[in-house]
Structures are given as C-alpha cells and as structure tokens.
C-alpha positions in Angstrom: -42.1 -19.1 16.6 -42.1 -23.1 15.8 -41.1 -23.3 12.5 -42.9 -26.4 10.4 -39.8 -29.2 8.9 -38.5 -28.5 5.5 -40.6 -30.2 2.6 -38.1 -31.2 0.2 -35.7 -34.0 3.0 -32.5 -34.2 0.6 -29.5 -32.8 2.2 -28.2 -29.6 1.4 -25.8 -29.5 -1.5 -22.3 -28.4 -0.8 -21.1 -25.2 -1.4 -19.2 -24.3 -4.9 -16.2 -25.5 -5.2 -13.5 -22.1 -4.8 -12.5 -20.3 -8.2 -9.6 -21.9 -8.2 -7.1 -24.1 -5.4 -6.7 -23.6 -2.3 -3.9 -21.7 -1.2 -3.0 -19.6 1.9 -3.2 -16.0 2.1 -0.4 -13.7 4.5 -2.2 -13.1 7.4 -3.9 -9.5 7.3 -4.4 -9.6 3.4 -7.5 -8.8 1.9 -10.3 -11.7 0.7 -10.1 -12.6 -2.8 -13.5 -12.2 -4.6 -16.3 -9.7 -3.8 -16.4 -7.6 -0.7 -20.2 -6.1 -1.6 -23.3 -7.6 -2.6 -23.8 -5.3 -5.9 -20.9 -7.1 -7.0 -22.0 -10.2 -7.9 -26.1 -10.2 -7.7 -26.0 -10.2 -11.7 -24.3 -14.2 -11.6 -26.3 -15.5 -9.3 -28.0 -18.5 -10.9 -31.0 -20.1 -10.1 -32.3 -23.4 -10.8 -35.2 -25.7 -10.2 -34.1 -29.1 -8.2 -36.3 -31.7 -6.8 -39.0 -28.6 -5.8 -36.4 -26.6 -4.3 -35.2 -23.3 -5.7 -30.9 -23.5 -5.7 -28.9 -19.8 -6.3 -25.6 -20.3 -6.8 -23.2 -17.4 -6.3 -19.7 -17.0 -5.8 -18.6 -19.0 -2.7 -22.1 -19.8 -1.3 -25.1 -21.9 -2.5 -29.0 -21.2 -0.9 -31.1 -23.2 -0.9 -35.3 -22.1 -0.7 -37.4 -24.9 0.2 -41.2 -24.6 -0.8 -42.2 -24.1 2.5 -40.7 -21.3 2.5 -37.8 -21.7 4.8 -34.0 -21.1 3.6 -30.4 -22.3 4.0 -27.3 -20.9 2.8 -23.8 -22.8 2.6 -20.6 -21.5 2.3 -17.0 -23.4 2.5 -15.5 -23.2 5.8 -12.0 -23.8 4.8 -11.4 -20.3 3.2 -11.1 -19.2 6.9 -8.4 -21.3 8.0 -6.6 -19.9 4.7 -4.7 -17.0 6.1 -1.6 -17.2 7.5 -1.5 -20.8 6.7 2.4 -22.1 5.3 0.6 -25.0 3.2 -3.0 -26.4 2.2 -2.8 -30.1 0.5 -5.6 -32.0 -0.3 -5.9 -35.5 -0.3 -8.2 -38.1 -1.2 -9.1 -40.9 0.5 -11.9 -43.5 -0.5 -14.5 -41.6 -1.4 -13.7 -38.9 1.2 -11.8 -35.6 0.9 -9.3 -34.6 3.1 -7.9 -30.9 3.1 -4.7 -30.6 5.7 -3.8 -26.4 6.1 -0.5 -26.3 7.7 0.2 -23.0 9.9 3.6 -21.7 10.4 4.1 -23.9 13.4 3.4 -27.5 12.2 0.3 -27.3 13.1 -2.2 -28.7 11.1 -5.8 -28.3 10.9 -7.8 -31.1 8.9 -11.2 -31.1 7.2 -12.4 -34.6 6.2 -15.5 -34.3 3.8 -17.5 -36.9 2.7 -18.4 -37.7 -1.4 -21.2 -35.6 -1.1 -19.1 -32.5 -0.1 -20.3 -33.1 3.9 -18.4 -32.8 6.9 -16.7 -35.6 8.2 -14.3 -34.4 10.8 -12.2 -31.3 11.7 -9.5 -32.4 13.5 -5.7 -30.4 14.8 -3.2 -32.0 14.8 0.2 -30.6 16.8 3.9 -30.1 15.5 4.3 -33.5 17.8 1.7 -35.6 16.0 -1.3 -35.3 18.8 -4.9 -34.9 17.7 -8.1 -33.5 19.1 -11.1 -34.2 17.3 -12.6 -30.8 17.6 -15.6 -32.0 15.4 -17.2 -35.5 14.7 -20.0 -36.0 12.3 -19.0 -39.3 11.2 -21.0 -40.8 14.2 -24.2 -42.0 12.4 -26.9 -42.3 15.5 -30.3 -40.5 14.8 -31.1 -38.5 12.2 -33.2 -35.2 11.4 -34.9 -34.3 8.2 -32.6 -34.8 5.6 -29.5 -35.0 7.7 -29.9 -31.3 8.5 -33.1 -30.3 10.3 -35.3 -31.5 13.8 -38.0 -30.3 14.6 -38.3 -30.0 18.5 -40.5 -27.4 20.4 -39.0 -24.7 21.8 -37.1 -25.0 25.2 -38.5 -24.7 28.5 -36.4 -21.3 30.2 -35.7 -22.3 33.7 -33.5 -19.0 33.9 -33.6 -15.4 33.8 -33.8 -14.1 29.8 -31.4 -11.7 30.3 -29.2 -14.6 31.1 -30.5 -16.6 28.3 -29.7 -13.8 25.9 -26.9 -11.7 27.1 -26.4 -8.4 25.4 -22.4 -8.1 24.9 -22.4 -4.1 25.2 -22.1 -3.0 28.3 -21.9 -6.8 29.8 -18.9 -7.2 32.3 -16.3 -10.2 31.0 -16.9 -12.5 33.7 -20.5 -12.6 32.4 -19.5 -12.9 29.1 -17.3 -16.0 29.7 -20.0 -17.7 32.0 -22.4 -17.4 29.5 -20.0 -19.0 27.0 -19.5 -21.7 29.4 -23.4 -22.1 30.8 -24.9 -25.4 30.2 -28.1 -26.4 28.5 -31.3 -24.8 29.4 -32.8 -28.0 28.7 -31.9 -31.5 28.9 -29.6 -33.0 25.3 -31.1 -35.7 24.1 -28.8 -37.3 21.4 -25.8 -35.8 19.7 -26.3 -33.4 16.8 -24.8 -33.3 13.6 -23.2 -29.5 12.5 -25.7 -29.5 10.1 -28.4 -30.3 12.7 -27.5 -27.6 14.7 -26.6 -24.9 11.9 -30.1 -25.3 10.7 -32.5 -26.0 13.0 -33.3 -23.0 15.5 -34.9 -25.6 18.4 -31.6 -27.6 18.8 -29.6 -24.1 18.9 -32.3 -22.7 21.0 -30.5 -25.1 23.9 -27.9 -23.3 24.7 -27.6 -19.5 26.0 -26.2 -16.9 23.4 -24.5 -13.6 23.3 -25.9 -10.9 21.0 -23.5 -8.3 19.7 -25.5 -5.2 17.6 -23.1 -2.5 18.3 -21.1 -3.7 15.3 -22.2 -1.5 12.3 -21.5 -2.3 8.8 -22.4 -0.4 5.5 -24.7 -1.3 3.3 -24.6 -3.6 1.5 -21.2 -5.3 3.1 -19.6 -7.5 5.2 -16.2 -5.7 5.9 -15.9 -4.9 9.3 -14.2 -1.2 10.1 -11.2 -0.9 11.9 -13.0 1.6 14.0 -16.1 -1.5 14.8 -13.0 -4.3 15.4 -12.3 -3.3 19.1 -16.1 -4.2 20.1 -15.1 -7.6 19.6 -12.5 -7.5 22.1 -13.9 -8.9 25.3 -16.6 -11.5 23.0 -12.4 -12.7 22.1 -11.1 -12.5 25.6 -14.0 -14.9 26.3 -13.9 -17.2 23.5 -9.8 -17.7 24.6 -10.6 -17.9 28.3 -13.1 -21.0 27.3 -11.3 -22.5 24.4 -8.4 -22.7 27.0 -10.0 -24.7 29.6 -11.7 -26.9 26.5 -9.3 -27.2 23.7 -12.2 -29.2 22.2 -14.8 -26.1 22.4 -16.8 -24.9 19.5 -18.8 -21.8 19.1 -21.3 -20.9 16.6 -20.7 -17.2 15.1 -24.1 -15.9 13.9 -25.4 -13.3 11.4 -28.5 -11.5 11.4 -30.0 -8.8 9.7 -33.3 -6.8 9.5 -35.6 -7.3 7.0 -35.2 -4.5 4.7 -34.3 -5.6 1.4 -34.8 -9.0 -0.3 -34.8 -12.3 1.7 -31.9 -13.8 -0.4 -29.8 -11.0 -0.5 -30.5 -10.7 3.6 -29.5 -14.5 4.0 -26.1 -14.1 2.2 -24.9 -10.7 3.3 -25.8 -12.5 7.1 -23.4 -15.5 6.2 -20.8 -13.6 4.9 -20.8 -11.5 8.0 -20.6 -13.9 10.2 -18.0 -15.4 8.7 -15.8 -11.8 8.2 -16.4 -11.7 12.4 -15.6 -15.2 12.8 -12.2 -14.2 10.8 -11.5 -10.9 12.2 -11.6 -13.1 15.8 -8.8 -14.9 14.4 -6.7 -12.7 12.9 -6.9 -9.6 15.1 -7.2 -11.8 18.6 -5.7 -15.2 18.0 -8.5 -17.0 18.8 -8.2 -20.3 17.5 -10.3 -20.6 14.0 -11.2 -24.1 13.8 -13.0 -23.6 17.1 -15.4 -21.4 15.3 -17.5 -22.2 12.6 -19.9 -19.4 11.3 -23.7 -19.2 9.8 -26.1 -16.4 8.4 -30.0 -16.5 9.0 -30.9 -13.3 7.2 -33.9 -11.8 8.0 -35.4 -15.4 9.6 -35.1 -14.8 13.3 -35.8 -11.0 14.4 -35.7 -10.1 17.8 -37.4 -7.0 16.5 -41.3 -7.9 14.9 -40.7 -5.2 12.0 -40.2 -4.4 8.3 -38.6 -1.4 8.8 -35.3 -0.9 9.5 -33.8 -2.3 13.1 -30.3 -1.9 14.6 -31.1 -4.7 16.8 -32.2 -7.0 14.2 -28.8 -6.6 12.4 -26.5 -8.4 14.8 -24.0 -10.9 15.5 -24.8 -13.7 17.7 -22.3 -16.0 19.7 -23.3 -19.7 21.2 -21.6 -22.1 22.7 -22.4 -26.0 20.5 -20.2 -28.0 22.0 -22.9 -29.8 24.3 -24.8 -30.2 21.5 -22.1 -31.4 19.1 -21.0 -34.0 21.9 -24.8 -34.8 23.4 -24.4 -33.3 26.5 -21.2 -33.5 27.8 -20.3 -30.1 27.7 -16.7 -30.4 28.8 -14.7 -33.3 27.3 -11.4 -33.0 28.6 -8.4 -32.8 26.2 -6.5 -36.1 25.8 -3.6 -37.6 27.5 0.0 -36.2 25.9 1.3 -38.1 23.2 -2.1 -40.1 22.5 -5.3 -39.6 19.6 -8.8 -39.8 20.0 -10.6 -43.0 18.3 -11.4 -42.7 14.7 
C-alpha cells in the first residue's frame, strides 16, 4: 500500500536526551530504565506542535502526523554503551560529537548536528584508521522534511520468496546471499538514514529477511535466553557480510500485530528491534555500529487482520548500504594507514 507524504515537512525532533550521562555498562548487564511497557505509559506526555501530536517517554519521542502516519525516535548510542571502557563527548561548532571507546582502542564516533541529527558514525582503530560507516553530512536531494520520499513501489523482477526470505528453516548460504543481494530496482540518489528509516518505498529496494519465530511476552521487549539461539545463523550472516564490507549496514526492524493501541505498538516495535539489534552484539560479536535498529508498530502487516498474528509480530533484517551509498553496494574498505574524506 502507497502511503500519501507526511503533512506537517519539519524534521523529526531528536530523541530525549538520556536520564543522565552517558556511561558504559559491563557487557551482559541489564538496561537501565524500563523493561515493560506498563512501566512507564502513565509519563508519557503529549503535546501539540506545529499540527503534529509529539509523546515523549523515556528514551523515545513519536511523532503522529495528521495524516495519520507515525514515527518514533530513539538514541542510538545507548547500544554501543556496553562493554565500552570510555564514552566522551565533545563539542564541536555547533555539532556534537560522542567518541565510545571499547576495551581495545577502538572507538566508535557519532557526530550529531545542532538539531540532535546524524552527522556521521565513523570507527576509528587502536592505529588511528577510519571508516566512515555512515555519511549524512552529504547534502544532495532531499525528501519531505529531510526524512520521507515518496516513490511507488518497486517493480519485483525476482521470485518473492527471494524478496522476502523467511529465516526459519532457510539454509545459511541463503541467508547471507540475501544479505548481500542488490537492489530490485535501480538507486537513484543517495539516501539519508532518516530517508530510509522512514519511508517504506526507499526500504522497499532492497530484499529482507523476516524472523517471527522469536516470541516475546506481552507487553516487552526482553528477549529469552531460550528465543536467543534463533538468531544465530541471521548473526553468522551479518559477520559473514560485515567481513567482506567493513562498511556494511543493516537495518534491524520491529513489527507487531495490531492488537492493542497504535502508540503503544510503535514503541514496544522500536524497543525490540533495538533489544535484537543488541542481543546480536553482545551474544555474537557482531559489530554494533553496523546495525542501526527501527520499530513500525502495527504500520506494515504482512497479515490483513486485527486480530492477533504471529506473523505480524516479527523482526525484519535489510541490507541499506546501497541505499546509504546510492548504489554502490560494495565500497571497498580503505587503504592501511589512510581516512576517508571528510
């Protein structure tokens, strides 16, 4: 379904600033903050801003634009938290730049503009190299807003079970070529992380993997030890690929069905997606600034019900880096001792 463009074309606001500083958690250690929805509902607080409704609650913000579409923020940088042997932040101009150091050296940076916006995520090795793993400082074309383009959906020129893989039951080598498939449809232009995060044409591009034999209880977004193993081979994968493209990115997304209320749907969806993005990390090394996670709630059903749908309540994993770098699916690392262009 072709969903119309937002109404209201400011950007998104940036997610709530934490509780209080960053600071790294042992690896393995529970999250700070709530682990259930019931939790916090009761601080939520919602406001009125330029004809949007805005609910703040703890560590996300959502946004519902009158047209009835919604988007939900959240601050990636609690994920690179754990394990970490430092976090600094700096600030530069009118930019933000937060440096986590891992027991190793290495350091994983997260430029943010004034507005709280994504800059840059860059690692950096014990030795001083760089990879720019993501670039939104390039300033080409733009979507609604900064964070929405409206295309029509893509033409499949492949078989759907190839489009959509489902990860139970699927043998690793088609796992890992699905994670490594190209386009289904020709990139026209570089897209912004926000570009792709929230608009479901420009993800629509690339071939995912849906994983529903995770289960979680109501109402949370722990994952059991007894669920973790599912997620081996999706890791093996993820490795396999990051390894051959130390520049890779992959998009970790929640879904749920539509049982309950469309906010609560959209933020226990994000904050699964990001407990699967971590889980890859800390249970199977993969490496976290590679991933970057979103939730859609109840907004894209592969199931047409009300009711309640294992299949609707999923995780979904896609491959962005064609769509990050316009195309070019496989930039090569750089040369030893030498950094990308800023």
């Amino acid at each position: 379904m072709r969903r119309p463009p937002p109404t209201v074309s400011a950007p998104i606001p940036a997610a709530p600033p934490p509780a209080q500083a960053l600071a790294p958690i042992a690896p393995g250690a529970a999250a700070p903050g709530p682990r259930r929805l019931d939790e916090f509902k009761g601080a939520r607080r919602e406001t009125q801003e330029g004809g949007r409704t805005v609910i703040t609650e703890p560590g996300r913000i959502i946004i519902r634009d009158p047209g009835g579409q919604a988007f939900i923020r959240h601050n990636e940088v609690d994920r690179f938290r754990y394990g970490a042997r430092d976090i600094r932040t700096q600030q530069v101009g009118n930019d933000t730049r937060t440096i986590v150091v891992r027991p190793d050296g290495t350091q994983i940076i997260t430029e943010n503009d004034r507005d709280g916006q994504l800059l840059r995520r860059i690692r950096r090795d014990e030795r001083g190299r760089e990879i720019i793993i993501i670039d939104n400082s390039y300033r080409g074309p733009r979507g609604v807003g900064g964070f929405y383009v409206d295309l029509p959906p893509p033409v499949l020129r492949i078989p759907y079970d190839r489009y959509i893989v489902e990860a139970e039951g699927a043998p690793p080598e088609l796992l890992y070529d699905t994670m490594m498939a190209p386009p289904v449809e020709r990139i026209e232009r570089r897209y912004s992380l926000d570009e792709i995060r929230y608009s479901g044409a420009v993800r629509q591009r690339m071939p995912s993997i849906d994983i529903d034999s995770i289960t979680f209880e109501t109402g949370s977004w722990e994952i059991p030890p007894d669920q973790a193993a599912k997620l081996q081979g999706i890791a093996d994968g993820l490795n396999r690929a990051i390894a051959a493209n130390p520049r890779a990115v992959f998009l970790i997304e929640g879904h749920t069905d539509a049982v309950g209320s469309d906010v609560d749907n959209l933020s226990l969806s994000d904050r699964r997606a990001e407990s699967a993005a971590q889980l890859l990390t800390q249970q199977f090394q993969v490496p976290a600034e590679n991933l970057t996670s979103q939730g859609y709630g109840e907004q894209y059903l592969k199931e047409q019900t009300d009711g309640p749908s294992r299949i609707n309540r999923r995780v979904t994993v896609r491959n962005i880096t064609p769509l990050l770098n316009g195309g070019t699916a496989s930039l090569p690392p750089p040369p030893p001792g030498t950094a990308p262009p800023r």
